[in-house]
C-alpha positions as a LaTeX table, in Angstrom:
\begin{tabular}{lrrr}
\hline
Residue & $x$ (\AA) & $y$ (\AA) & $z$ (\AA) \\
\hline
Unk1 & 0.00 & 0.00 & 0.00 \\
Unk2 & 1.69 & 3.49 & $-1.08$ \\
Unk3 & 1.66 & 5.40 & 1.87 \\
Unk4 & 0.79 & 8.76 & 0.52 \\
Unk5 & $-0.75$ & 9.68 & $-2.28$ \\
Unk6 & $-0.89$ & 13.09 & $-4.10$ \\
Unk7 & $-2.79$ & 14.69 & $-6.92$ \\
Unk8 & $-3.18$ & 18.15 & $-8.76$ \\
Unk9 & 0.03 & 18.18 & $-10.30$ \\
Unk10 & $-0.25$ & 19.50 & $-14.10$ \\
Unk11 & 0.79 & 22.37 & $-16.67$ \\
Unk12 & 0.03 & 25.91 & $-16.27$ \\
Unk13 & 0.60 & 29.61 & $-17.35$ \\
Unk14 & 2.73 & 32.24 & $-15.03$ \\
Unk15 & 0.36 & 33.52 & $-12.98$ \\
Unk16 & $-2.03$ & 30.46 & $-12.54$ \\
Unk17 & $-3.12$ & 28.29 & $-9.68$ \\
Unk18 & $-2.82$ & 24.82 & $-9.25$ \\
Unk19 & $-3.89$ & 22.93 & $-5.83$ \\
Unk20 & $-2.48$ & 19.97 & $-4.85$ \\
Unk21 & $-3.54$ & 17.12 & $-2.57$ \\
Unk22 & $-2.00$ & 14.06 & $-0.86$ \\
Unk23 & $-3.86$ & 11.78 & 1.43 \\
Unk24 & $-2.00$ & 9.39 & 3.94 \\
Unk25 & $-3.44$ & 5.85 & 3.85 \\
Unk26 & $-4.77$ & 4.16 & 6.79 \\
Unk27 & $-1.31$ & 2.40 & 7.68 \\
Unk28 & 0.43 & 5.76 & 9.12 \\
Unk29 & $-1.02$ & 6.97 & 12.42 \\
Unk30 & $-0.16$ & 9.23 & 14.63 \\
Unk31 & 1.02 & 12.04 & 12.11 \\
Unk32 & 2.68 & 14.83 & 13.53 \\
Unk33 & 3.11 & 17.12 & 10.71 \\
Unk34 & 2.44 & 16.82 & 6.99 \\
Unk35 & 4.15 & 18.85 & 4.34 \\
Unk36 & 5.29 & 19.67 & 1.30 \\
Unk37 & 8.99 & 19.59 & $-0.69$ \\
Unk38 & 10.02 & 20.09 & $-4.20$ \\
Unk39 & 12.81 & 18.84 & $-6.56$ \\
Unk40 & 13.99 & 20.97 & $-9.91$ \\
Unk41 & 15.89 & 18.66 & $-12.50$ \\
Unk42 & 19.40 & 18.62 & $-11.32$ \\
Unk43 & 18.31 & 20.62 & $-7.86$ \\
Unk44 & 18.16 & 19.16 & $-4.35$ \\
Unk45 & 14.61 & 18.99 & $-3.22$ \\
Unk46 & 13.44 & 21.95 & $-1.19$ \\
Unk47 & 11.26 & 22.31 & 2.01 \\
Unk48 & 7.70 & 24.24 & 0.51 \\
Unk49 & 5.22 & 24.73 & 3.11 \\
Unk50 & 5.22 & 22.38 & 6.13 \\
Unk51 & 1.84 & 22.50 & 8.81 \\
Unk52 & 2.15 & 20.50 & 12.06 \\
Unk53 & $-1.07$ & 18.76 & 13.98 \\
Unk54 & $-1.95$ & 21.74 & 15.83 \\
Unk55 & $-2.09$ & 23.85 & 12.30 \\
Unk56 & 1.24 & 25.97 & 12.89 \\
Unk57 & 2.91 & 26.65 & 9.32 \\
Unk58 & 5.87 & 27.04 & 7.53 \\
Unk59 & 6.93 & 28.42 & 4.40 \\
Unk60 & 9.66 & 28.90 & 2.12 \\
Unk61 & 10.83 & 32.25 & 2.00 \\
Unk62 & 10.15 & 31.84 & $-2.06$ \\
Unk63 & 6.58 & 30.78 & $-1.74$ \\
Unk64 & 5.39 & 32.85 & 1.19 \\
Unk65 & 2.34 & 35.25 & 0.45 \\
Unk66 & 1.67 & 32.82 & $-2.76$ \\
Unk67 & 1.23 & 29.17 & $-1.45$ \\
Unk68 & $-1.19$ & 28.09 & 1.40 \\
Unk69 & $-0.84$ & 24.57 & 3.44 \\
Unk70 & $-4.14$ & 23.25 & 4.64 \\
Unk71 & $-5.05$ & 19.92 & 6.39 \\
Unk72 & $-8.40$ & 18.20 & 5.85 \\
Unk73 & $-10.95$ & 17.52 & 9.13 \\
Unk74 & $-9.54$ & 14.32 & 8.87 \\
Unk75 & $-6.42$ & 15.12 & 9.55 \\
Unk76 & $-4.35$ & 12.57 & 6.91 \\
Unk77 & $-5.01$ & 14.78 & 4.03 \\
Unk78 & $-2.49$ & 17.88 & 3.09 \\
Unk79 & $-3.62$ & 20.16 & 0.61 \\
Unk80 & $-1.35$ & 22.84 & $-0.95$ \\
Unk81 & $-2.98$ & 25.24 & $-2.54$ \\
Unk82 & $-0.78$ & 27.71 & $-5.07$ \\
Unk83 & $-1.07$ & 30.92 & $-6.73$ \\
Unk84 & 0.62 & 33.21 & $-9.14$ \\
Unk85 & 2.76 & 30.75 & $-10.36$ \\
Unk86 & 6.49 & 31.43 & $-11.45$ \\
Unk87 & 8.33 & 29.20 & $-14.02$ \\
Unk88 & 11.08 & 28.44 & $-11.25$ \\
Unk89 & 8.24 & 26.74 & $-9.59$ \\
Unk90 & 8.52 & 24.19 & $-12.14$ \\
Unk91 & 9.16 & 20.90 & $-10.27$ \\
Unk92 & 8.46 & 17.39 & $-9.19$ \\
Unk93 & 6.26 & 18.02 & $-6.01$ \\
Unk94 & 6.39 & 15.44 & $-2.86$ \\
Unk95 & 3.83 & 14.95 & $-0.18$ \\
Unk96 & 5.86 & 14.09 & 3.21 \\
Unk97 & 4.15 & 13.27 & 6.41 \\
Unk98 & 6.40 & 12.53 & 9.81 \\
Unk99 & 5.83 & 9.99 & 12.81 \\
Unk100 & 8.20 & 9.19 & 14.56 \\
Unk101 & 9.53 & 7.86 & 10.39 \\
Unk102 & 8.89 & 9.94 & 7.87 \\
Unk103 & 6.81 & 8.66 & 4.40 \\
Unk104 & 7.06 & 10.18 & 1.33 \\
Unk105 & 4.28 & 10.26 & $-1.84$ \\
Unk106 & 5.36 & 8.91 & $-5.41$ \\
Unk107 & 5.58 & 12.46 & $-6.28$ \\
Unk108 & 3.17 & 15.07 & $-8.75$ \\
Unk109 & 4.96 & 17.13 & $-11.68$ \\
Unk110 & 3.98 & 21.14 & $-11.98$ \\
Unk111 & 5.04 & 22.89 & $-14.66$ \\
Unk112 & 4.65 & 26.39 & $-15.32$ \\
Unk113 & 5.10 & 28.10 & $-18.81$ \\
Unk114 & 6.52 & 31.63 & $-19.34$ \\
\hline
\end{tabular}
């Protein structure tokens, strides 16, 4: 069973919106924060938006003001929603969610035309 599982991922224009979601499968429990990283071709992958159980938040400084992290009611979903998109936010997008181990999703592409 793949532990996390996003969606949303696509193409769009600068300036656009895309919202992305990942949903943790019944096999992790106890989640103590879900988030959000990135990975440009030939680029480390980068800390996005992070939101713990209690709803604090964390940003990159290169996001902040444009992306939001959101959890669902239930609590094993992550949503990440994203506006005024930039080309340099062209990447392969990974849900992450941390126990005391930390899971990883299979991974969404966004790509965003000048």
């Amino acid at each position: 069973q793949v532990p996390l599982v996003e969606s949303g991922g696509g193409l769009v224009q600068a300036g656009g919106s895309l919202r992305l979601s990942c949903v943790a499968s019944g096999s992790i429990s106890n989640i103590l924060t879900m988030g959000w990283y990135r990975q440009a071709p030939g680029k480390q992958r980068e800390l996005v938006a992070v939101i713990t159980s209690s709803g604090s938040t964390n940003y990159a400084d290169s996001v902040k003001g444009r992306f939001t992290i959101s959890r669902g009611n239930a609590k094993n979903t992550v949503y990440l929603e994203m506006n005024s998109l930039k080309p340099e936010d062209t990447a392969v997008y990974y849900c992450n969610a941390y126990t005391s181990l930390y899971y990883w999703g299979q991974g969404t592409q966004v790509t965003v035309s000048s």
